[in-house]
C-alpha positions as CSV (number, residue, x, y, z in Angstrom):
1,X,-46.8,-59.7,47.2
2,X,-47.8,-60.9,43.7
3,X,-45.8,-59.4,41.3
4,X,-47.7,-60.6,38.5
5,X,-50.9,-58.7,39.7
6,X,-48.9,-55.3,39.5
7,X,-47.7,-56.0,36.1
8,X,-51.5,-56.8,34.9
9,X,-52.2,-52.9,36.2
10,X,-49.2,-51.3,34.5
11,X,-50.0,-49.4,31.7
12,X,-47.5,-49.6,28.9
13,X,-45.3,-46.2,28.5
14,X,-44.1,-46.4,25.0
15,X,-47.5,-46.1,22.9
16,X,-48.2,-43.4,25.0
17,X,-45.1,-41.7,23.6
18,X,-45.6,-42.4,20.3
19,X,-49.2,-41.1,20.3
20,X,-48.1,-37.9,21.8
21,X,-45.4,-37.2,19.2
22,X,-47.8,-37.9,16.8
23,X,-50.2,-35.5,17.9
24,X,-47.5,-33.0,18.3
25,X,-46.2,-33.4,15.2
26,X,-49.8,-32.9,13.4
27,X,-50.6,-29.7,15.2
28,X,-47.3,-28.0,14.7
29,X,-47.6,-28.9,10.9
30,X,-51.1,-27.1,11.2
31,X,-49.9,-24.1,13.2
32,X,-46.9,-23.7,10.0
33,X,-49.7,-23.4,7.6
34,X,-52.1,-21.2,10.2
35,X,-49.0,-19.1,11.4
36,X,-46.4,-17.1,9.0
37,X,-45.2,-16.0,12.9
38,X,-44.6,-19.2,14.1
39,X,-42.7,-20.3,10.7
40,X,-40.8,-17.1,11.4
41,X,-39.4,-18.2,14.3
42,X,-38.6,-21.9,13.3
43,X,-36.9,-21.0,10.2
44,X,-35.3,-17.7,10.7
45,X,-32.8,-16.3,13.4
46,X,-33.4,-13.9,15.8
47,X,-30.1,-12.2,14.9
48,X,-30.2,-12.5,11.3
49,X,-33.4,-11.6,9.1
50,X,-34.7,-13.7,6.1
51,X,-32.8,-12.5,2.9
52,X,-34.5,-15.1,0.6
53,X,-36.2,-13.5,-2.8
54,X,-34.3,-9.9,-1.7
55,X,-32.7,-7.8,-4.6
56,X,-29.3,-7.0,-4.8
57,X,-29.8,-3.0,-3.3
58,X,-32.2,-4.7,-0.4
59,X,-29.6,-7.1,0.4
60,X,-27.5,-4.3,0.8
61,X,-29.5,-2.1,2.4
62,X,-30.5,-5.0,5.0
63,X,-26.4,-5.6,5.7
64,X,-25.6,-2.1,6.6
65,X,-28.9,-1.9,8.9
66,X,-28.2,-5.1,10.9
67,X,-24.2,-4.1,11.0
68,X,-25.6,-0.8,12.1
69,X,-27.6,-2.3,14.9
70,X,-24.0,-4.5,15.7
71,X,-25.1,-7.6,14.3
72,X,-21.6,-8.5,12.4
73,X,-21.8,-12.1,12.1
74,X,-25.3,-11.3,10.3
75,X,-24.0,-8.6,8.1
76,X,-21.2,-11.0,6.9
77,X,-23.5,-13.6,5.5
78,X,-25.5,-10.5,3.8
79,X,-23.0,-9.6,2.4
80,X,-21.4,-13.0,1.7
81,X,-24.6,-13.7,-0.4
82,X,-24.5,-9.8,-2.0
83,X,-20.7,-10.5,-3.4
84,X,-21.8,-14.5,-4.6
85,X,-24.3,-13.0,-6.7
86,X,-22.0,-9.5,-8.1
87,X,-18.6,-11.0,-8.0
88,X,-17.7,-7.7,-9.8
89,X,-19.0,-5.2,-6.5
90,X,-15.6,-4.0,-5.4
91,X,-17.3,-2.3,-2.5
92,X,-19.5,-5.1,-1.6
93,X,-16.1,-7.3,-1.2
94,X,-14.3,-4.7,0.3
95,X,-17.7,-4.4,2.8
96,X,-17.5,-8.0,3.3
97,X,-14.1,-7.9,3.8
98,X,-14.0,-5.4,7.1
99,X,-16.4,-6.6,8.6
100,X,-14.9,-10.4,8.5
101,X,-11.8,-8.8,10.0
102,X,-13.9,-7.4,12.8
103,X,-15.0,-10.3,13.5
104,X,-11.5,-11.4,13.5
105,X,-11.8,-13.7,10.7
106,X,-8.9,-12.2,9.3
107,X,-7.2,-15.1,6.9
108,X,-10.9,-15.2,5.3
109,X,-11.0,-11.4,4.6
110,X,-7.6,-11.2,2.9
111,X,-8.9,-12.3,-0.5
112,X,-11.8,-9.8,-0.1
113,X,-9.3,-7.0,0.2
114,X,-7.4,-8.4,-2.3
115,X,-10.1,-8.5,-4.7
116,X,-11.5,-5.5,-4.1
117,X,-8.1,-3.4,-4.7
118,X,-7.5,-5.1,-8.1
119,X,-11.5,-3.9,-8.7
120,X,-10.2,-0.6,-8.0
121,X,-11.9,0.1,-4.8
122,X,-9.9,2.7,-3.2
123,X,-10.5,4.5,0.3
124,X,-9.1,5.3,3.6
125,X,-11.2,3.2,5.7
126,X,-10.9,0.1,3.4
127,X,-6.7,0.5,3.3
128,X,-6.8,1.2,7.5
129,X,-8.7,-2.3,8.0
130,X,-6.5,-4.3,5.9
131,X,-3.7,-3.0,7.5
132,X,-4.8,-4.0,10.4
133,X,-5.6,-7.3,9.1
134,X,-2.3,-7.7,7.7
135,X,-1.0,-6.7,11.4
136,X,-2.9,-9.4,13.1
137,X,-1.7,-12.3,10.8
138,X,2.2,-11.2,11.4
139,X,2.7,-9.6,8.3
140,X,3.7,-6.0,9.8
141,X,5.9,-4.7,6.8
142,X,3.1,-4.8,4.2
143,X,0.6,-3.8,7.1
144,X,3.3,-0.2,7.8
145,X,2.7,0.3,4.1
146,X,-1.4,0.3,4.3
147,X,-1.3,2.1,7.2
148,X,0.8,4.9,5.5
149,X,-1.6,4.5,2.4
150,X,-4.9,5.2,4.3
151,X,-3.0,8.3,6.2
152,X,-2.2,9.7,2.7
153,X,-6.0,9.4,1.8
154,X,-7.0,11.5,5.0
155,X,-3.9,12.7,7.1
156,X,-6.1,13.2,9.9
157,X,-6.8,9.9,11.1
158,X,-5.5,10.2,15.0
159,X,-6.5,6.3,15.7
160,X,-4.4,5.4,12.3
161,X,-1.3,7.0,13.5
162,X,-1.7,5.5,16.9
163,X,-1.5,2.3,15.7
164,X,1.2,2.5,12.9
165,X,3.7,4.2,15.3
166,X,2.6,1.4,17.6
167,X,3.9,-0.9,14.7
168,X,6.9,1.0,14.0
169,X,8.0,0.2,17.2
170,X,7.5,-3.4,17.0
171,X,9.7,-2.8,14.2
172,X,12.3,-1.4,15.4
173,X,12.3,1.7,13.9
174,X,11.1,4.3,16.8
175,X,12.7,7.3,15.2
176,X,10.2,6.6,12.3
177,X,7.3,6.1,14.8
178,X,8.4,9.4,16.6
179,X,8.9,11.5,13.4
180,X,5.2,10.1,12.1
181,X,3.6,11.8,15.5
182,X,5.5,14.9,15.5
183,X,4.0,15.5,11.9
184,X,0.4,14.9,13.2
185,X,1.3,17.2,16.0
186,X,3.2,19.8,13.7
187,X,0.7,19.6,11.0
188,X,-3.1,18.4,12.0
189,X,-3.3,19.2,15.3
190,X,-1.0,22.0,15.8
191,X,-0.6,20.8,19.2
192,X,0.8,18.2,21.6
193,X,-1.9,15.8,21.0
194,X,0.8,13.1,20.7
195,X,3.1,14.5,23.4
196,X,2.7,11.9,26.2
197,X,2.9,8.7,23.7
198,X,6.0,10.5,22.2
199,X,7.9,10.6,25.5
200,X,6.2,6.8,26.2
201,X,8.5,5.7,23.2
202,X,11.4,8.2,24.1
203,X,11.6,6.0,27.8
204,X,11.8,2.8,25.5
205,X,14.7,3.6,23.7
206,X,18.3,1.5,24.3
207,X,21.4,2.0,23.2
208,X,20.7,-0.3,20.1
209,X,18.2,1.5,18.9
210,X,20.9,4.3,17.9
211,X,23.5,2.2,16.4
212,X,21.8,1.5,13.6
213,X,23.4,2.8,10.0
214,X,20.8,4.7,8.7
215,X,17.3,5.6,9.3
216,X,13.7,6.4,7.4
217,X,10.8,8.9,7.7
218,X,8.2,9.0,5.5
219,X,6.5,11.6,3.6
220,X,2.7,11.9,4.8
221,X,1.5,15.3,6.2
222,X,1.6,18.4,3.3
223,X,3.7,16.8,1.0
224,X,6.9,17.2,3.7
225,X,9.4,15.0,5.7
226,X,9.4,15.5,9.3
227,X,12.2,14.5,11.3
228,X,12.8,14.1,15.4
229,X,15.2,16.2,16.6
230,X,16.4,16.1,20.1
231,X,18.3,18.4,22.5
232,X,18.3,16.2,26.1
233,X,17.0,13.3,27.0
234,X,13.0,13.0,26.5
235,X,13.0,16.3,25.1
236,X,12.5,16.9,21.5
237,X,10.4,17.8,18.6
238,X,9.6,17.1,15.1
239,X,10.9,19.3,12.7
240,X,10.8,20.2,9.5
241,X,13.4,19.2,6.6
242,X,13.8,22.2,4.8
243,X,16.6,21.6,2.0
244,X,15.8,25.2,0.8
245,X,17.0,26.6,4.5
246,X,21.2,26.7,4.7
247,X,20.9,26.6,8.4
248,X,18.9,25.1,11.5
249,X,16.3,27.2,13.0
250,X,14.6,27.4,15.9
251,X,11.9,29.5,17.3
252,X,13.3,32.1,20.4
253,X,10.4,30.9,22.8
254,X,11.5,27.0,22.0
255,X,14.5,27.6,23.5
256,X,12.8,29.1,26.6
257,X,10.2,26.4,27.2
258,X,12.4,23.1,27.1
259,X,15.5,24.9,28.8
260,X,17.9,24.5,25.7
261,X,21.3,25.1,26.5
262,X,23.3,27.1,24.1
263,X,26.1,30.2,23.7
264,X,25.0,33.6,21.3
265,X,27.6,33.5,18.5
266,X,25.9,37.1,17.3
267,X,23.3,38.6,18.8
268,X,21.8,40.9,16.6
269,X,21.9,38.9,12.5
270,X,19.9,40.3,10.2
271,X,18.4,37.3,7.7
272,X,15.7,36.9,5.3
273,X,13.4,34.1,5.4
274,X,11.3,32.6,2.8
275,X,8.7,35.0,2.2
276,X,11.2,37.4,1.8
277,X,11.6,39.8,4.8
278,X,14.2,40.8,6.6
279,X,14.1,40.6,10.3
280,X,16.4,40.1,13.2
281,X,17.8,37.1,15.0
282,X,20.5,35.4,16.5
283,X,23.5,33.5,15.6
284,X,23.9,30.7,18.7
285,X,25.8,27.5,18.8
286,X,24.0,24.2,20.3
287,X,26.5,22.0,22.2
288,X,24.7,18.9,21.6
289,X,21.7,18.1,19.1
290,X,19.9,14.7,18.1
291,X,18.8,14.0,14.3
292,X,17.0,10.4,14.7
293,X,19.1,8.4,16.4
294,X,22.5,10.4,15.7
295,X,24.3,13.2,18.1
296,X,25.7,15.9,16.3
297,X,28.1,18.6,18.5
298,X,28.4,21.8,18.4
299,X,25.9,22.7,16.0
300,X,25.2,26.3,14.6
301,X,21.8,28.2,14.6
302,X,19.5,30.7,14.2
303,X,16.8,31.8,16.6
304,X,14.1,34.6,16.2
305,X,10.6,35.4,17.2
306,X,9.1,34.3,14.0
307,X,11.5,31.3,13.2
308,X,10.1,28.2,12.2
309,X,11.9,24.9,13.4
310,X,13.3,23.6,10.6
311,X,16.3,21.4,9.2
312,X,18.6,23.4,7.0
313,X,21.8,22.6,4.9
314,X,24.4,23.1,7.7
315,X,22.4,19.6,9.3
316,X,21.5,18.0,6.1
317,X,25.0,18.3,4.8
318,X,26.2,15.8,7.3
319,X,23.9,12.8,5.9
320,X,23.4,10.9,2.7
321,X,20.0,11.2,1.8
322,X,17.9,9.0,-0.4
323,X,14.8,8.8,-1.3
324,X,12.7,5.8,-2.8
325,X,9.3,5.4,-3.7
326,X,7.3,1.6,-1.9
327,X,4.5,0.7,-3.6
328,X,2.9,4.2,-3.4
329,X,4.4,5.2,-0.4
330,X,7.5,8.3,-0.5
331,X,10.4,7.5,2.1
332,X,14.0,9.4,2.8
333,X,16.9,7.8,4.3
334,X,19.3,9.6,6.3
335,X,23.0,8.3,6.8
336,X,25.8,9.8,8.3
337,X,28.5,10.2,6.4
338,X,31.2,9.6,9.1
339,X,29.8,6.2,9.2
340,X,30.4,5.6,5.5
């Protein structure tokens, strides 16, 4: 074996390399001259189209397409480059903003709420996704507030109250979460939409949870404060407070379907109600009933066909209530005033 011989017959590897690179190099620079397509896909994203030379209403135009088609990371730079060049678009930042906390950049969109609300942007959707944003960063007390905000812009936002009773729990404060269903129930849906997440949070409830000294409900659905009442365990209703009514009332076929116990006091009381009439009821006395967290005993009522269920005096008259006004947002305190 010479080895010398075999190394006279090798051809070297490197020049060959070189030459091909070379080559490579000159006809891809030919095909980016010969080819907008090929220069297309070098320089811009499949994902994200080229936004270079657009107007301010293309740009936006271009940002709710491609976040239409579910391309948020794309949408955000869109919009990104849409607020760099009109600082003063409120509803470009606010834009940019939710779409960053869907893509759970959520410390990045704060300042893009935050600028957009001093801008005077103002709508349900933007209020709903900063609450949530505020949720996901820890900051549930000011999130409770936003969420209450974008329910007072449209009360009918099912997926809104879900999640701020879902944070009122968290809280601490399931009366408040239970009174805040009831109303959607009561008022929007006149139905038990909320009914098996009500008795979900009714199951959760300990003995802590009702030795607190006072508790909250907040004004949100017609202007009114709801409040959860309760007559056994897991069964009870929202109902309305009703400072105007001197006594609790309850409708006859509620007493019926959740198999309230109670004693007729007088069974045929003649009463006028608030439109005026005068129709026909009964006097009855309710040996146990929950307001919020508190049992009261022996509790008088009136029940009638066309009763409404509502608080009255004779129940409000055993609390302290107070009401204060958060940062837009109407709440009424209820304490007892054996606890005082």
């Amino acid at each position: 074996m010479e080895f010398k011989n075999i190394n006279k017959q090798t051809t070297p590897i490197l020049p060959k390399v070189v030459a091909t690179l070379v080559v490579t190099s000159i006809l891809l620079a030919v095909g980016l001259v010969l080819s907008p397509n090929i220069s297309k896909t070098l320089f811009e994203t499949e994902d994200c189209p080229n936004s270079t030379n657009l107007k301010i209403s293309e740009l936006k135009k271009l940002a709710l397409e491609v976040e239409h088609d579910g391309k948020t990371e794309c949408s955000i730079q869109l919009w990104k480059e849409v607020v760099k060049k009109r600082p003063a678009d409120g509803k470009a930042a606010v834009n940019l903003a939710m779409r960053l906390t869907e893509a759970e950049h959520y410390k990045e969109a704060l300042p893009y709420y935050e600028h957009s609300i001093k801008l005077g942007v103002g709508a349900y959707d933007a209020f709903a996704w900063y609450a949530r944003t505020l949720k996901y960063i820890g900051k549930r007390p000011e999130a409770i507030i936003w969420y209450y905000r974008a329910l007072s812009v449209n009360p009918k936002l099912s997926d809104i109250t879900a999640e701020l009773s879902e944070l009122l729990v968290l809280e601490d404060r399931p009366y408040e979460a239970l009174s805040l269903l009831g109303s959607y129930d009561k008022v929007i849906a006149k139905r038990d939409y909320f009914k098996a997440r009500r008795i979900s949070i009714l199951t959760q409830i300990t003995p802590k949870d009702k030795e607190v000294k006072s508790f909250t409900v907040a004004k949100s659905r017609n202007d009114h404060y709801f409040v959860y009442v309760g007559f056994s365990e897991n069964k009870g209703l929202p109902f309305l407070i009703d400072t105007g009514a001197s006594t609790l009332t309850l409708d006859e076929k509620l007493l019926n379907e959740m198999d309230i116990k109670y004693k007729i006091v007088k069974s045929d009381l003649k009463f006028k109600v608030a439109d005026g009439r005068l129709i026909t009821g009964k006097k009855i006395e309710l040996s146990t009933f929950q307001v919020g967290p508190y049992n009261l005993n022996n509790v008088t009522a009136i029940t009638c066909s066309e009763c409404s269920s509502l608080v009255g005096q004779n129940i409000l008259n055993q609390f302290d209530l107070t009401t204060k006004r958060k940062e837009g947002v109407e709440f009424l305190t209820m304490t007892p005033r054996d606890q005082q």
